[in-house]
C-alpha positions, 0 to 999 in steps of 0.5 A, a space after each residue: 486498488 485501481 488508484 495504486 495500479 495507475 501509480 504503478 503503472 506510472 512508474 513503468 512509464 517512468 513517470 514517477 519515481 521510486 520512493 516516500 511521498 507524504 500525501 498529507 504534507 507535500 507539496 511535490 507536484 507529484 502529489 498533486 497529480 495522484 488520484 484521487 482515492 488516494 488523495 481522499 484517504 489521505 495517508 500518511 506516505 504513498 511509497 512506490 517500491 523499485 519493484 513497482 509495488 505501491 504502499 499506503 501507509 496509513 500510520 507509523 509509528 507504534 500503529 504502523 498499518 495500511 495496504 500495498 498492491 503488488 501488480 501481477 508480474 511483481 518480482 518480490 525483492 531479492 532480501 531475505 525476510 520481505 512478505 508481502 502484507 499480512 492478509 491478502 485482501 483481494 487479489 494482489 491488495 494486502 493488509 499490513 499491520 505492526 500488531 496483526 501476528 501478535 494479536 489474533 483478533 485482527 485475523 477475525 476483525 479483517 475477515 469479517 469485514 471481507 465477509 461483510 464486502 461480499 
């Protein structure tokens, strides 16, 4: 979490960017300068909202999962629909996954590794 706080807090400052930066193909100097857990989990894209809320997108496609931090004076975007994951992790961390609503075992899988972490 501390590693998308630094993005975000980059941001703020103006020193990076709202967008898509694909960490595992990438060569935008940006990138490179990421910390480095982020670079370490590898994901697929890193994508920093205009709101300042930073995604790790671990997979698209069909299996489409990963996390978003959302900082504390976070303003949700203003259309219709948006959620901020699917299951709050720790404070301001979320999980999101294409398939967690549809299958309940997610629910019990991600909150037995919660418990496992305490």
């Amino acid at each position: 979490m501390d590693a998308c706080r630094e993005l975000s807090r980059r941001f703020a400052r103006g020193e990076l960017k709202s967008g898509q930066y694909n960490v595992r193909h990438d060569s935008h100097p940006d990138v490179a300068g990421f910390p480095k857990p982020i670079i370490d989990l590898a994901p697929n894209l890193v994508i920093i909202d205009e709101y300042g809320g930073v995604s790790l997108d671990m997979m698209g496609g069909f299996d489409h999962f990963g996390v978003s931090f959302y900082p504390v004076d976070y303003k949700k975007p203003p259309f219709v629909g948006f959620k901020l994951g699917d299951k709050e992790l720790i404070d301001g961390l979320w999980y999101y996954d294409d398939g967690y609503e549809g299958n309940p075992r997610y629910q019990k899988k991600i909150d037995a590794l919660l418990q496992k972490r305490k």
